[in-house]
C-alpha positions as CSV (number, residue, x, y, z in Angstrom):
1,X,0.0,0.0,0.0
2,X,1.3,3.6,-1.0
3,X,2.2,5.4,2.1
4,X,0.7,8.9,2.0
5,X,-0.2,11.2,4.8
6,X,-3.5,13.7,5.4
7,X,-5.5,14.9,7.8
8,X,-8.0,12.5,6.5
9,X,-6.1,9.5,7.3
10,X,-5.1,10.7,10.7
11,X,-9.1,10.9,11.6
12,X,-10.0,7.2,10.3
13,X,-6.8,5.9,12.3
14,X,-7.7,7.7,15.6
15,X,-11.4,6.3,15.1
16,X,-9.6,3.1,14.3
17,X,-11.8,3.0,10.9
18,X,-10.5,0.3,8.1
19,X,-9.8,2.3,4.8
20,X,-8.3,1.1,1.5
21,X,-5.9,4.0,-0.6
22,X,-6.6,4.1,-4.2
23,X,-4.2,5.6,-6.5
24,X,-6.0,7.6,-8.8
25,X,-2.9,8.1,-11.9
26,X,-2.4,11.8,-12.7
27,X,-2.3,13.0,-16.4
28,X,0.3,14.8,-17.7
29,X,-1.1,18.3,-16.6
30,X,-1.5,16.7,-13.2
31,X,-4.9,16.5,-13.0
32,X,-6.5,13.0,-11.9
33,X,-7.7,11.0,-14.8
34,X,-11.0,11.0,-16.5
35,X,-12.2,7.4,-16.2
36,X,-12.3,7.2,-12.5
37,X,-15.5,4.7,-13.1
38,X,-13.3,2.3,-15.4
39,X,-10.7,2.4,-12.5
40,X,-13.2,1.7,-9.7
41,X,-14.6,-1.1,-11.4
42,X,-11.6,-2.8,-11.9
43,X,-11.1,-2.7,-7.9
44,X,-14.6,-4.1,-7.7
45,X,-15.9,-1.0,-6.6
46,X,-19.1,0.7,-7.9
47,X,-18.1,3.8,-9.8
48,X,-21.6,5.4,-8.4
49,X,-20.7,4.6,-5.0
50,X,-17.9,8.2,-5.3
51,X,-19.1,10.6,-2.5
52,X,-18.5,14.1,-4.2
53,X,-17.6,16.8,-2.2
54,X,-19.1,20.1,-4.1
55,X,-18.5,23.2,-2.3
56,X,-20.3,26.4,-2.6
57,X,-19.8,30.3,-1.5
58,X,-22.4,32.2,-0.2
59,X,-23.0,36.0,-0.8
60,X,-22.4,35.9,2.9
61,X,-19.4,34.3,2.4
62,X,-20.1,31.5,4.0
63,X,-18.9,28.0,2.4
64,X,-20.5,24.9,2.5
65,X,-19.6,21.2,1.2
66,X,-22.2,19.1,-0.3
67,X,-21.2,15.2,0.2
68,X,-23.2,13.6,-2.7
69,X,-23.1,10.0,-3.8
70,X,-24.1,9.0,-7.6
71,X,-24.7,11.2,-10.4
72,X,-27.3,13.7,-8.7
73,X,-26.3,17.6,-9.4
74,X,-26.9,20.1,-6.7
75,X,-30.4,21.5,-6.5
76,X,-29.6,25.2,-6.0
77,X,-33.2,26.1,-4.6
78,X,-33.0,23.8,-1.7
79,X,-29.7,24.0,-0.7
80,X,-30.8,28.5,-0.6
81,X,-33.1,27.4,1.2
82,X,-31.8,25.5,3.9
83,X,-28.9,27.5,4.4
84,X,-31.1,30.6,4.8
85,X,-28.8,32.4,1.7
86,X,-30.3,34.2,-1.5
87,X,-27.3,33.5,-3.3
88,X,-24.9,30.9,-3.4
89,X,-22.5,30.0,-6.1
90,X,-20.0,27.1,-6.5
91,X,-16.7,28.1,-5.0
92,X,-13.9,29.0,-7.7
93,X,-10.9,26.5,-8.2
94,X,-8.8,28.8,-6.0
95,X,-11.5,29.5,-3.5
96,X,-11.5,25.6,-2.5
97,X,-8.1,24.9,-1.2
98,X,-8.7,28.2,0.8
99,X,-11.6,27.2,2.4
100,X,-11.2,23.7,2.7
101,X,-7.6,22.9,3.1
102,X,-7.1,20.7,0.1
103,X,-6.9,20.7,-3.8
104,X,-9.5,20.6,-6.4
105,X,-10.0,16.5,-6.7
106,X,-8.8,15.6,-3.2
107,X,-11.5,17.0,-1.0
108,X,-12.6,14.9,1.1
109,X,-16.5,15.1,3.4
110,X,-14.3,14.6,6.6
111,X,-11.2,16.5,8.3
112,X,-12.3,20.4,7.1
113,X,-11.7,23.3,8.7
114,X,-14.7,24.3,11.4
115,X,-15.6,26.9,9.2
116,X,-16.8,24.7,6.3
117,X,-20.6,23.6,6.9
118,X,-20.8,20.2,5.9
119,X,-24.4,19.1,4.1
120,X,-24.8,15.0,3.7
121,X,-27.3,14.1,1.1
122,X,-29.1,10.9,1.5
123,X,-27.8,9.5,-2.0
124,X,-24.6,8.4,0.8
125,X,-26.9,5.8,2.5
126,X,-27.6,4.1,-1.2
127,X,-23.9,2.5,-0.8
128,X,-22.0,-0.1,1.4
129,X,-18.7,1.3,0.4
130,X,-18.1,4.5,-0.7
131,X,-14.9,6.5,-2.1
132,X,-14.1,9.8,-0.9
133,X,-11.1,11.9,-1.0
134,X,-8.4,11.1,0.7
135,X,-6.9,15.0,0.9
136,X,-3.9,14.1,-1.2
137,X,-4.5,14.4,-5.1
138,X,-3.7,11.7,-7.1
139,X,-5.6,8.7,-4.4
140,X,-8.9,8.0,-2.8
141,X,-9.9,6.3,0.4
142,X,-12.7,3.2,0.2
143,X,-14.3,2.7,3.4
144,X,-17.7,1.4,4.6
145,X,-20.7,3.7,4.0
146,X,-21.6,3.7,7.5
147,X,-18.0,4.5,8.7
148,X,-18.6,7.8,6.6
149,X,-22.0,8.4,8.2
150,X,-21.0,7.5,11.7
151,X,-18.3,10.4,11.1
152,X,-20.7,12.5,9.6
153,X,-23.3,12.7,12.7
154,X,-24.7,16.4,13.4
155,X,-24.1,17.5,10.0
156,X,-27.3,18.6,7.8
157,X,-28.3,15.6,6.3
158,X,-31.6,15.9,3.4
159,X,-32.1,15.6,-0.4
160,X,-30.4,18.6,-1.7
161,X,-29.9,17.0,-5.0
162,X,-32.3,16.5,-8.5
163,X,-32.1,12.9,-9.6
């Protein structure tokens, strides 16, 4: 197993959560690569089962992190909504790192700053395993579904996606 070292894997070894790293190969430009789903599949893991972490900015500049399993895309009317905000945007490339801590493609649902608020949508109970970001670009973390949750108690947790 690749040794890398995150904030991310320092939480599911203090909780003593089991975790598999998945190296995700970079392309040339260093971005991760575009058939994640062909990859996952060939580790016997379901491509939907990818918990995305979308963040947004607030006019009140507020951030928020969506965690969103499958191919559902943001509703933009509930998530104003519950977060009480009459405009909200997705954060720009460099606004991510600031907020959250990591890079575009590594952000993981787990180990943010305080200041992040963290929504859950219900799409995350639809898998036994998921695959989130492990914080370090270029690999993922596998780990039970309801590891993810079990960290993820007293966040928002709704249907703040269309299907």
């Amino acid at each position: 197993m690749t040794a890398i070292h995150s904030p991310v894997i320092d939480l599911l070894t203090s909780k003593n959560i089991a975790f598999k790293i998945i190296e995700i190969p970079l392309s040339e430009d260093s971005k991760p690569i575009r058939d994640l789903e062909a990859l996952l599949s060939a580790k016997g893991l379901d491509p939907a089962s990818v918990v995305r972490s979308v963040v947004f900015k607030a006019d009140s500049g507020k951030y928020t992190l969506l965690a969103v399993a499958g191919g559902g895309r943001a509703d933009w009317g509930v998530l104003r909504k519950h977060l009480d905000e009459r405009k909200l945007r997705m954060a720009e490339y460099d606004e991510v790192p600031e907020a959250t801590g990591y890079m575009v493609g590594a952000v993981p649902p787990i180990a943010l700053p305080e200041t992040v608020h963290v929504l859950v949508d219900k799409s995350v109970r639809n898998y036994e395993a998921v695959v989130i970001g492990s914080g370090v670009l270029g690999y993922a973390i596998a780990l039970k579904g309801q590891d993810l949750l079990a960290l993820l108690v007293g966040v928002d947790e709704g249907e703040f996606v269309k299907v």
